[in-house]
BABA-935626 format. One record per residue: residue number from 1; y, z, x of N, C-alpha, C, O in turn. Coordinates in Angstrom, 1 decimal. Each point is the difference from the previous one (the first is absolute). Example, Ala and Ser with C-alpha at 12.3 -4.5 7.8 and 13.67 -1.06 7.14 Angstrom:
2
REC  seq      nY      nZ      nX     caY     caZ     caX      cY      cZ      cX      oY      oZ      oX
REC    1    -5.7     7.8    13.2     1.2     0.0    -0.9     1.2     0.0     0.9     0.0     0.7     1.0
REC    2     1.1    -1.4    -1.4     1.1     0.0     0.9     1.1     0.8    -0.8     1.1     0.1     0.5
//
This chain:
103
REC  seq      nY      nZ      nX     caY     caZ     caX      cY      cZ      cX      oY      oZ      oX
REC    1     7.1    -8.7   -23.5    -0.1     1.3    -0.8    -1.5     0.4     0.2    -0.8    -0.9    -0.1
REC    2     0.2     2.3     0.5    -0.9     0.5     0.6    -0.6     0.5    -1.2    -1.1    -0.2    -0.2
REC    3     2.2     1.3    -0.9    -0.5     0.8    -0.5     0.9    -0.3    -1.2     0.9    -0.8     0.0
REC    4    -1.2     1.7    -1.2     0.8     0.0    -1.2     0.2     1.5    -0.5    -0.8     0.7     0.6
REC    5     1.4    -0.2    -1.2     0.3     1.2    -0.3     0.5     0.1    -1.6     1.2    -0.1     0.0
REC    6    -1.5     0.2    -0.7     0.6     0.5    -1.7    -0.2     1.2    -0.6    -0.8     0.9     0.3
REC    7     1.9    -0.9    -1.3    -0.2     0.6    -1.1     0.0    -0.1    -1.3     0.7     0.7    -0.7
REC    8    -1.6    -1.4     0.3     0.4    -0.7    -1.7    -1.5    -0.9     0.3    -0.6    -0.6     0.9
REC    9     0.4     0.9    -2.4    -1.6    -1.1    -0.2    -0.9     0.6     0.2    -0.5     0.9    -0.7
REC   10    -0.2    -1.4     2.0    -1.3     0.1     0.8     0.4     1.1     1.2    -0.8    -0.2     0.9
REC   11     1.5     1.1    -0.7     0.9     0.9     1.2    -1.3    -0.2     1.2    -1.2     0.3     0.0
REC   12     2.0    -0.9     0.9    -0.7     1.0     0.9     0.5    -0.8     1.4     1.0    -0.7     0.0
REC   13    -2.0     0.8     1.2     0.6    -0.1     1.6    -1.3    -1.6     0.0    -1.1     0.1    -0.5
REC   14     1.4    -1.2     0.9    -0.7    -1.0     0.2     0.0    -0.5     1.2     1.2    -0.1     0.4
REC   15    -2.1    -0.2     0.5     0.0    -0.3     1.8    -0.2    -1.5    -0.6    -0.8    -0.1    -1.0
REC   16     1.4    -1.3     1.4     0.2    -1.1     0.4    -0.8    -0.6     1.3    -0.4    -1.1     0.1
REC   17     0.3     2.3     0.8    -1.0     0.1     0.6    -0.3     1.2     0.7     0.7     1.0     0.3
REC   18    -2.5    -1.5    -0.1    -0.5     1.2     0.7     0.9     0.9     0.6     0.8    -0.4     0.8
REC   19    -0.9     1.8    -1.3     0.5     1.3     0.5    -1.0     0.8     0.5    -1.2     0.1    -0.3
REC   20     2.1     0.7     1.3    -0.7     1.3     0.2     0.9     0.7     1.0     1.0    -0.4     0.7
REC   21    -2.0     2.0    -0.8     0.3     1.1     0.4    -0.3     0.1     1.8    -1.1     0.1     0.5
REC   22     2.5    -0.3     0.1    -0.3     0.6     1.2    -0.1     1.1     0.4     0.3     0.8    -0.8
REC   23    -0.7    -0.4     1.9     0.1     1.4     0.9     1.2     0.2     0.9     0.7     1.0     0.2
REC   24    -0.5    -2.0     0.4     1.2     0.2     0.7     1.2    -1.4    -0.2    -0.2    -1.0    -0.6
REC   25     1.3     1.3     1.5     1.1    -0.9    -0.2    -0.1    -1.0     1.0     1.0    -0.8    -0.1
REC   26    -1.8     0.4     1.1     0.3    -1.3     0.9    -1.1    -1.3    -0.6    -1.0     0.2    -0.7
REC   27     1.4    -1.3     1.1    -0.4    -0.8    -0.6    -1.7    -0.2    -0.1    -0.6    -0.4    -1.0
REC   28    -0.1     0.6     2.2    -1.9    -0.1    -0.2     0.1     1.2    -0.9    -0.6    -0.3    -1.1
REC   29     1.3     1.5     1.0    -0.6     0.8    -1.3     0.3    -0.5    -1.1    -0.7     0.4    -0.9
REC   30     1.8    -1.3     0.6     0.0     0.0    -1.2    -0.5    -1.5    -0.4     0.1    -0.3    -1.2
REC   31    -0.7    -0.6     2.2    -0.6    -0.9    -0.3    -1.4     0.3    -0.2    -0.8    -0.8    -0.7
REC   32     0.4     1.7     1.1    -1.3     1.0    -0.4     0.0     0.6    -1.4    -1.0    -0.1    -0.7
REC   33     2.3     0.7     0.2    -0.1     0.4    -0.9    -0.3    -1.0    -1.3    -0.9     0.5    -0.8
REC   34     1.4    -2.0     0.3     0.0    -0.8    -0.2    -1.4    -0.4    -0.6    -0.2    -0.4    -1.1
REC   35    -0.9     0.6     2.3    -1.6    -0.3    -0.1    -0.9     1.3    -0.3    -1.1     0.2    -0.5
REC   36     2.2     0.6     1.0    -1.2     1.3    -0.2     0.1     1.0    -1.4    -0.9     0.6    -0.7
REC   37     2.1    -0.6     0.6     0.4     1.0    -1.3     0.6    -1.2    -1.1     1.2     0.1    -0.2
REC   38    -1.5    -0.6    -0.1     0.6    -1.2    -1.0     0.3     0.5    -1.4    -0.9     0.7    -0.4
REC   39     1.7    -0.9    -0.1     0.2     1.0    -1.6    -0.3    -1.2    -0.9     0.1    -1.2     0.4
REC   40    -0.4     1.7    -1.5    -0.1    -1.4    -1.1     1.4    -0.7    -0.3     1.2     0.3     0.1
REC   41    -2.0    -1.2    -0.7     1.5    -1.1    -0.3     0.5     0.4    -0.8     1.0    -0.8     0.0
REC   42    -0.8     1.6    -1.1     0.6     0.5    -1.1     0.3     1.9     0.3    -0.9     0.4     0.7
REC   43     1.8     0.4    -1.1     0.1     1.2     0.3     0.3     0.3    -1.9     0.7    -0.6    -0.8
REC   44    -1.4     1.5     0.4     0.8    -0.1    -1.3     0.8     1.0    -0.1    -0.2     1.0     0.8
REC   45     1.3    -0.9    -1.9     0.8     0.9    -0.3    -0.2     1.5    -0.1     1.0     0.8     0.2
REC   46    -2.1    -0.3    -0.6    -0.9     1.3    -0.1    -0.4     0.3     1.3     0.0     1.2     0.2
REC   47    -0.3    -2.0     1.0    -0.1     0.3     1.3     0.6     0.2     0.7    -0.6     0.6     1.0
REC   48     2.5    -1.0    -1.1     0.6     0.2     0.6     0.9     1.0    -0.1     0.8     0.2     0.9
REC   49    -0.9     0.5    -1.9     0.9     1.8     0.0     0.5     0.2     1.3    -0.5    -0.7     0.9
REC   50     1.3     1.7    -0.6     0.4     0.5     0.9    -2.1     0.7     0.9    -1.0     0.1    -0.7
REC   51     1.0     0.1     1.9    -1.3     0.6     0.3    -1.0    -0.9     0.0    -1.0     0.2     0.7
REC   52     1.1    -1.5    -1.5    -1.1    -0.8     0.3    -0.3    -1.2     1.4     0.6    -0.1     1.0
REC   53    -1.4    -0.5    -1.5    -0.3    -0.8     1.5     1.1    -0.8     0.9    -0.4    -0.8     0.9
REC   54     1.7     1.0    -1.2     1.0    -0.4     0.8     0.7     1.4     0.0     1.0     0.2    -0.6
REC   55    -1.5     0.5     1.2     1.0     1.4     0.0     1.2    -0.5     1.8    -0.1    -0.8     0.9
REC   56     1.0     1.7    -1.1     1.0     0.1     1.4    -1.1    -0.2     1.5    -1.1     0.6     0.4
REC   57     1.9    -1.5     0.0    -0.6     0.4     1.3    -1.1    -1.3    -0.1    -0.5    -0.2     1.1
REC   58     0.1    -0.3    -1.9    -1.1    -1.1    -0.2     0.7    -1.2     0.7     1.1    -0.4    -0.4
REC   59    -1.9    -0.4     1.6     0.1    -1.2     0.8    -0.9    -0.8    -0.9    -1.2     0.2    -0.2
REC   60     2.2    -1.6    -0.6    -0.8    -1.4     0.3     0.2    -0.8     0.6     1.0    -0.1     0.7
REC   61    -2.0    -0.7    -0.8     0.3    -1.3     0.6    -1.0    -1.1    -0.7    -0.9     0.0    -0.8
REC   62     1.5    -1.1     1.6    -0.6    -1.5    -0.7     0.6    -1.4     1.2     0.9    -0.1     0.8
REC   63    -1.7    -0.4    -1.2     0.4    -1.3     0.6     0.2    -1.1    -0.8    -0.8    -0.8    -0.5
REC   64     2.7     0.9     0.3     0.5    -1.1    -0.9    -0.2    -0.7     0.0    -0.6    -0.4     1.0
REC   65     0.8    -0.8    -2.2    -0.1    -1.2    -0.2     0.5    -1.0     0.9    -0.6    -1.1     0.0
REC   66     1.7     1.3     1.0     0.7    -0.4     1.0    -0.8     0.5     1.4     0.7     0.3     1.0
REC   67    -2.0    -0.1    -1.1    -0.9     0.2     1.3     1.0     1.0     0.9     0.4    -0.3     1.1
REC   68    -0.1     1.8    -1.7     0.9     0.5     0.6    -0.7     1.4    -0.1    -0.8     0.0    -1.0
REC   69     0.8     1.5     1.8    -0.7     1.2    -0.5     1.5     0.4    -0.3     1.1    -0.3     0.6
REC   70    -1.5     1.2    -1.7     1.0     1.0    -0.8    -0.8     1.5    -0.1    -1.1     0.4    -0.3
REC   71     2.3     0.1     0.7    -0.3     1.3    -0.2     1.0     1.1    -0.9     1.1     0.3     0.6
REC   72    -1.5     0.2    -2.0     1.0     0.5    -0.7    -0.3     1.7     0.1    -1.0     0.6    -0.6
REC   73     2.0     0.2     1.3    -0.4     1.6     0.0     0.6     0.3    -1.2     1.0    -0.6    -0.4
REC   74    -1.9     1.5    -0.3     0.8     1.1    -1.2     0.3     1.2     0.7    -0.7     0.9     0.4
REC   75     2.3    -1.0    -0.4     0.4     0.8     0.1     0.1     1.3    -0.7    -0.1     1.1     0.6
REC   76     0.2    -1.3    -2.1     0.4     1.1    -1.1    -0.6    -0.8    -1.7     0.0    -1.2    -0.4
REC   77    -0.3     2.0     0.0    -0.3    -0.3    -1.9     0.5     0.7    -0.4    -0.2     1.2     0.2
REC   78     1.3    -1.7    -1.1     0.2     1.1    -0.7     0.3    -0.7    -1.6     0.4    -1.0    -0.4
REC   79    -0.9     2.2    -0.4     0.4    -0.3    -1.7     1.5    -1.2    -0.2     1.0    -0.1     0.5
REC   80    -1.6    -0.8    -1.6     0.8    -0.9    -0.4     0.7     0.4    -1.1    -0.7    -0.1    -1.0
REC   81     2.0     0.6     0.6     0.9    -0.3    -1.0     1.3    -0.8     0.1     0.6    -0.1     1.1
REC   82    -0.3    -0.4    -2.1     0.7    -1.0    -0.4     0.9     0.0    -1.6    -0.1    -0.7    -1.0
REC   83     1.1     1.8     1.3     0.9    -0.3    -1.4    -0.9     1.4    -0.5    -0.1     0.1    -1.3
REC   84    -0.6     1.1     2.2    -0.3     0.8    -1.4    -1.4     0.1     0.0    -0.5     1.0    -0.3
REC   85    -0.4    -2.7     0.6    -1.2    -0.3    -0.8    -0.2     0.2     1.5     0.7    -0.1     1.0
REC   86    -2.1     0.6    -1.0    -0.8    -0.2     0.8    -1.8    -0.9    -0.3    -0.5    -0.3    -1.1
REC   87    -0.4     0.2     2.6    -0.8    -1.0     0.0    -1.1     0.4     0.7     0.4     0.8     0.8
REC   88    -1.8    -1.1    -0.8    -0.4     0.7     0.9    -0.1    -1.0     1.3    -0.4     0.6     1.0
REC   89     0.5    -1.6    -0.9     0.6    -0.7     0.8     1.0     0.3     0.6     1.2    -0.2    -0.3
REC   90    -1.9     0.8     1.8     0.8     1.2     0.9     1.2    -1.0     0.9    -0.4    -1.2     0.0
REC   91     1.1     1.3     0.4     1.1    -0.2     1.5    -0.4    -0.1     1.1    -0.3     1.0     0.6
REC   92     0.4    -2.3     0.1    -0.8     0.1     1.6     1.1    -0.7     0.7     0.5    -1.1     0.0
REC   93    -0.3     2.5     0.8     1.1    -0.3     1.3    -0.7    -0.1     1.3    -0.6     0.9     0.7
REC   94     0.8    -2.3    -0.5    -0.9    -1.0     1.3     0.8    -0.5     1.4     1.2    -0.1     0.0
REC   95    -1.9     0.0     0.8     0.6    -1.3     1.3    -1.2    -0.8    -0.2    -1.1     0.0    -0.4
REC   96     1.9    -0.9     0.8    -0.9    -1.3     0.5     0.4    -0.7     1.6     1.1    -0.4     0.6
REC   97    -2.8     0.4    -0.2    -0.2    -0.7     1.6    -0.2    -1.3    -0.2    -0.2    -0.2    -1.2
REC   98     0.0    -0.6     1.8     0.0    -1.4    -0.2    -0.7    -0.7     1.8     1.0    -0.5     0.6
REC   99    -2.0     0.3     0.1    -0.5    -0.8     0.6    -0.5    -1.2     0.1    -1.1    -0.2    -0.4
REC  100     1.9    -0.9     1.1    -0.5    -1.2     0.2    -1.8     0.2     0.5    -0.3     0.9     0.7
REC  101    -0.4    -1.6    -0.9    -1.4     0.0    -0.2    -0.2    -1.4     1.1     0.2    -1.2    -0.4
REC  102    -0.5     1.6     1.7     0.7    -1.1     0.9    -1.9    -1.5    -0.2    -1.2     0.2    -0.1
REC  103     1.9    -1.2     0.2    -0.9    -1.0    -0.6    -1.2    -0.3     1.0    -0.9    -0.8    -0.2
//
C-alpha cells in the first residue's frame, strides 16, 4: 500500500511513500518527478476540493515499497455524493503504470 485515501476523522490523501509530480508519462520523467516535485506526506481534506493540487490531468509517481516505479494519471475529479450527502472529498478517476525497476 503506497497511499491512503479517507473520509472520516483526520480526512485527507497520505503518501506511504515519497510522491511526486511528474511532467511527462515515460518512465526517467516520472522517476524525475519522484525527486524533483515531491508533495508532502499528508494532503489534507481542505486541500483537496475539486481545483486543488491534484487537479485532472496531474501525473504521480513513486517508487514502491516492492522497489517498483508507479505511475498514477488523474484522469478526472469529480464531486463526491453518496445517498444525497455529499463531501468535499472529491472523486479521482485514475490508471495506473507499473515498471519493474531493473536491479
Amino acid at each position: 500500500m503506497e497511499l491512503t485515501y479517507q473520509d472520516w476523522g483526520d480526512a485527507d490523501l497520505r503518501f506511504l511513500t515519497p510522491t511526486g509530480r511528474s511532467s511527462g508519462t515515460t518512465p526517467e520523467e516520472c522517476r524525475a518527478g519522484v525527486d524533483t516535485d515531491t508533495l508532502p506526506a499528508s494532503i489534507p481534506e481542505k486541500d483537496l476540493k475539486q481545483g486543488g493540487p491534484l487537479a485532472k490531468n496531474t501525473i504521480l509517481c513513486t517508487v514502491t515499497t516492492d522497489n517498483n516505479l508507479a505511475m498514477l494519471r488523474i484522469i478526472d475529479v469529480q464531486p463526491h455524493t453518496t445517498g444525497g450527502a455529499s463531501s468535499d472529498m472529491p472523486d479521482y478517476v485514475t490508471t495506473l503504470t507499473l515498471w519493474k525497476i531493473a536491479e
